[in-house]
C-alpha positions in Angstrom: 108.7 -115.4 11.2 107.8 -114.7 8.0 111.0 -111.5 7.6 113.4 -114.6 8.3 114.0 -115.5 4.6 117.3 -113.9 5.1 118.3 -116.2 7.1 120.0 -119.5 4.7 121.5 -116.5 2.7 123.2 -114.8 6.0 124.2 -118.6 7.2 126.0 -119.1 4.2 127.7 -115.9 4.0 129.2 -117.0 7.3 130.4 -120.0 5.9 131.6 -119.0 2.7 133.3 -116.5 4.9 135.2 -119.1 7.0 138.4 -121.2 6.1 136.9 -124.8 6.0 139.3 -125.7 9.1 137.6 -123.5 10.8 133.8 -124.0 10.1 133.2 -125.4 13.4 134.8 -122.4 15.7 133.6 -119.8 13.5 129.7 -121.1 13.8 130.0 -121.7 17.3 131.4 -118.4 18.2 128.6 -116.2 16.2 126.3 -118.6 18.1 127.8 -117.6 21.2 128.8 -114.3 21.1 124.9 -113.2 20.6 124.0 -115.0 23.6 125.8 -112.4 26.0 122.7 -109.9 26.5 120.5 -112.4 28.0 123.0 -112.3 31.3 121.3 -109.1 31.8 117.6 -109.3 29.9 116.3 -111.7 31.5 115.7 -110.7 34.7 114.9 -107.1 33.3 112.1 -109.0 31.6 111.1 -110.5 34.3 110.3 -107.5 36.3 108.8 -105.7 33.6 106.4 -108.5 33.4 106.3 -109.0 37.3 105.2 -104.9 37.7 103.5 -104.4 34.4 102.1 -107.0 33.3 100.8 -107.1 29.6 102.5 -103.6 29.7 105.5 -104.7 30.3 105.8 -107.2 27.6 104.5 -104.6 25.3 107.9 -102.6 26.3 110.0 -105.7 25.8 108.8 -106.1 22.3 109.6 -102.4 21.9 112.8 -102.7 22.8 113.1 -105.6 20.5 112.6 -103.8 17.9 114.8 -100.7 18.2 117.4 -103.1 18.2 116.6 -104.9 15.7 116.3 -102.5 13.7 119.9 -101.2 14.3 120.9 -105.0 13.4 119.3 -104.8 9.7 121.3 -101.3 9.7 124.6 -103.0 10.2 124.2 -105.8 8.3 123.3 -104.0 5.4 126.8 -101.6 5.4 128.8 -104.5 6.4 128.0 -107.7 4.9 129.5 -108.1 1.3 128.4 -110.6 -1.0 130.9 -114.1 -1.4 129.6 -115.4 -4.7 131.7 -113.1 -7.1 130.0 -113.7 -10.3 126.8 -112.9 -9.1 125.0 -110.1 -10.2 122.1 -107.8 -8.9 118.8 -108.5 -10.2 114.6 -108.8 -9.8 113.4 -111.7 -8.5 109.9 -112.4 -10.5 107.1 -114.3 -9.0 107.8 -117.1 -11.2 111.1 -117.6 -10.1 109.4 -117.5 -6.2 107.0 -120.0 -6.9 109.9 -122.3 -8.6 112.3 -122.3 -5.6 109.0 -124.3 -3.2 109.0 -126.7 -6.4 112.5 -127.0 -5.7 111.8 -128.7 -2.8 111.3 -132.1 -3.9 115.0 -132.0 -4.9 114.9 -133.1 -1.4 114.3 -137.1 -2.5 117.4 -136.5 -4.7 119.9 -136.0 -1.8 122.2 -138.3 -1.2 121.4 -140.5 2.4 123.9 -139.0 4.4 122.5 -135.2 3.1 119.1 -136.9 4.1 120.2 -137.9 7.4 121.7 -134.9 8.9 118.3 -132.5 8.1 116.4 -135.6 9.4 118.6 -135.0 13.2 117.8 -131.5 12.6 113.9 -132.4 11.9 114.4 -134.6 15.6 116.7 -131.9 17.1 113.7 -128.9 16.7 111.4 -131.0 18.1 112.7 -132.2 21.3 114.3 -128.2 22.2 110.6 -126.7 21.5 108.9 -128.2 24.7 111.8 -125.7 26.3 111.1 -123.3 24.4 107.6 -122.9 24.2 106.9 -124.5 27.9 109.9 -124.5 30.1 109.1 -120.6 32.1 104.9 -121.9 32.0 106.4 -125.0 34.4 109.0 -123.0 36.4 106.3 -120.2 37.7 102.7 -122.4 37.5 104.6 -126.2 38.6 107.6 -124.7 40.6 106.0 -121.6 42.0 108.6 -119.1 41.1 108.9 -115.5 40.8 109.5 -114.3 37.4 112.2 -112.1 38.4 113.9 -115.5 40.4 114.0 -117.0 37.2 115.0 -114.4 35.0 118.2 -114.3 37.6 118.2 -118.3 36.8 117.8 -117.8 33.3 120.7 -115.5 33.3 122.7 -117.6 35.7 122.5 -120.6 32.8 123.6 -118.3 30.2 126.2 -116.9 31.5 127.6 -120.8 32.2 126.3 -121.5 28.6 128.8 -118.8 27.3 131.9 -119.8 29.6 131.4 -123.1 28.0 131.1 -121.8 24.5 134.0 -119.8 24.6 135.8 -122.8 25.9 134.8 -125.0 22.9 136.2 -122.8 20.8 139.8 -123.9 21.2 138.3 -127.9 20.2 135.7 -127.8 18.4 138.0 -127.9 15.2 140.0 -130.3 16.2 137.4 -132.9 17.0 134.6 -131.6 14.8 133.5 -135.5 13.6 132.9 -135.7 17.6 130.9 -133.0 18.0 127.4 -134.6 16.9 127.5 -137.1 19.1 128.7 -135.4 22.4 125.9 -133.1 21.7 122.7 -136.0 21.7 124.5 -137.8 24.7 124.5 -133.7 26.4 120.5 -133.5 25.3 120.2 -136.9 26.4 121.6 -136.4 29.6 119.8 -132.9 30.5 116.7 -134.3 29.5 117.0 -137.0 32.1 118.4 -135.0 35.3 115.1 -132.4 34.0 113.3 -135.3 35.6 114.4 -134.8 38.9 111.5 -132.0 39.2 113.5 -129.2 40.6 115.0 -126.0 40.5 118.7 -127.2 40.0 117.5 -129.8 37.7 115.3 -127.6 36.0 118.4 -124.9 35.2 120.7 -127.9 34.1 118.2 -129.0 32.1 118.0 -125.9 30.2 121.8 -125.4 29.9 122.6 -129.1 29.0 120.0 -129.0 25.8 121.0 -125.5 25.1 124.8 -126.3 24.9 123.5 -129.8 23.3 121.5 -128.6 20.8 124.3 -126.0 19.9 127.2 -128.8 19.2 124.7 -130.8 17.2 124.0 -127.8 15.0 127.8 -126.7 14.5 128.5 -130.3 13.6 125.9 -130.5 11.3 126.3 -126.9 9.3 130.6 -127.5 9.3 129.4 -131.0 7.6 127.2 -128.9 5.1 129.4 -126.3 4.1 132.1 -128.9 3.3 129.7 -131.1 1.7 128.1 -128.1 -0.3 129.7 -126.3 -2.9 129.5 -122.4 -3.1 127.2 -121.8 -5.9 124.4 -124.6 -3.9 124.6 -123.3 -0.3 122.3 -120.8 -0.5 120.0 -123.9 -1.0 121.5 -126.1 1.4 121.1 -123.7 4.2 117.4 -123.2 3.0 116.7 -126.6 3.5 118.1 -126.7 6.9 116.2 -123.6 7.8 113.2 -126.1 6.2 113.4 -128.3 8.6 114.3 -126.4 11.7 110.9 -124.7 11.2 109.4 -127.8 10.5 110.8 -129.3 13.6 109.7 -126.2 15.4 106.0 -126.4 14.1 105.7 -130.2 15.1 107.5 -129.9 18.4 105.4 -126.8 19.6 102.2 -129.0 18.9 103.4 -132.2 20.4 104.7 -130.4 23.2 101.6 -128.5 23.9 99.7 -131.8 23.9 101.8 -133.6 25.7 101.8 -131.2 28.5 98.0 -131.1 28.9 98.7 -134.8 30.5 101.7 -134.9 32.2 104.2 -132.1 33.1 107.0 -134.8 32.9 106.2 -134.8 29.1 108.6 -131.6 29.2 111.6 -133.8 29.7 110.7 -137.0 28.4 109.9 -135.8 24.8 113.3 -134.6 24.8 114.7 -137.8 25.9 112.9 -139.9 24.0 113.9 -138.3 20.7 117.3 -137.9 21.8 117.8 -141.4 22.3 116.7 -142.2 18.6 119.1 -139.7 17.7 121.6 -142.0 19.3 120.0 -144.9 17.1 120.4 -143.0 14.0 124.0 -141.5 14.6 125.5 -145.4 15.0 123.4 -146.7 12.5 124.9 -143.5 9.9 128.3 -144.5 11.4 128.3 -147.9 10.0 127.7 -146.8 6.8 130.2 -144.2 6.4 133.0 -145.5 4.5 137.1 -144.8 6.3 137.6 -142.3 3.7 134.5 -140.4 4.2 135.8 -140.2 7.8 
């Protein structure tokens, strides 16, 4: 976690990178695209772990690393920089120490900066109890085979994609839609993940997993138009702030939760999802027509 300061400067590469009229395919599809080995890993994994146990997740994270290793390899010969006047130079500890003091700039933001890193904040949290907990309740709650739901697993990304690739061709056109189509999709998975089965159980994880991605695309198009060049470096940092944030909180609360009722899994996620609802109308009446 700690290698992933790369991140808010490869995020807005991508953006800088993009015509603005096309912010919102352009995130989507390198959102996507990446999503296309886990047709085939998942079950892989599962059988690893199913035969070898500890072993086998030892080999897994071997794997991982070979290719990730291959990624820092490309990136580095094929990612150019997009701010043409800067310049290389050391980074001092000073100037480390300065950019977490930079942080309180947050309180300086104007409300509607404020509100879409505070959906992101909400967003993290209700995706973690899926992330963190989802395969504990599938093979200890539902009694499944690891390799069963790796083929599941697989099954959901491979619709996931489909869809994706699908989006692509609207997303643009009806990018101040895309917010709010993705909390009702969160909203909605989280409630059939109620239903305590298998089917509900894989819609569940593709409904928040295409939901989560269209609140995300809205929300970083809406940055990068909002952000000039020179700042969204910083912007993107912030974001990446409180995804990890979001992620910290919603790991605990879904770890918690779970101790007491396995329904916590979807209800945490519905719950939030809901005040994301709240908040979205409540922005909506503020925005003037011109900042429509």
């Amino acid at each position: 976690m700690a290698a992933g300061f790369y991140q808010p400067a490869l995020l807005a590469i991508l953006i800088d990178s993009l015509p603005p009229e096309r912010y919102a395919s352009g995130i989507l599809v390198t959102s996507v695209l990446p999503q296309i080995p886990w047709l085939i890993l998942p079950p892989i994994g599962g059988f690893l772990i199913n035969k070898y146990g500890l072993l086998g997740i030892r080999i897994a994270y071997l794997f991982s690393a070979v290719i990730s290793t291959a990624v820092s390899v490309i990136r580095h010969f094929t990612i150019k920089e997009t701010l043409g006047n800067s310049k290389p130079r050391n980074i001092s500890l000073r100037e480390l120490l300065r950019s977490y003091y930079s942080l309180s700039n947050v309180v300086h933001l104007s409300n509607d900066l404020l509100t879409m890193y505070l959906i992101t904040l909400i967003t993290y949290i209700a995706v973690m109890p899926l992330n963190t907990l989802l395969s504990i309740y599938v093979v200890y709650r539902l009694e499944l085979s690891t390799v069963y739901w790796g083929y599941l697993v697989s099954t959901s990304y491979a619709a996931y994609i489909v869809l994706g690739v699908l989006l692509l061709f609207y997303v643009d056109r009806y990018r101040s839609k895309l917010l709010i189509v993705g909390i009702i999709i969160n909203t909605l998975g989280s409630a059939i993940g109620l239903l305590e089965n298998v089917y509900s159980t894989v819609g569940y994880m593709l409904l928040l997993q295409i939901g989560t991605q269209l609140i995300m695309t809205a929300i970083q198009s809406e940055l990068g138009n909002r952000i000039n060049i020179d700042k969204r470096g910083y912007g993107m940092s912030l974001l990446i702030t409180f995804q990890l944030i979001g992620q910290t909180i919603g790991s605990y609360v879904a770890g918690e939760f779970y101790r007491i009722s396995t329904e916590s899994l979807f209800l945490i996620p519905l719950t939030l999802s809901l005040s994301l609802v709240v908040i979205h109308l409540s922005r909506s009446r503020h925005i003037t027509p011109s900042e429509q």
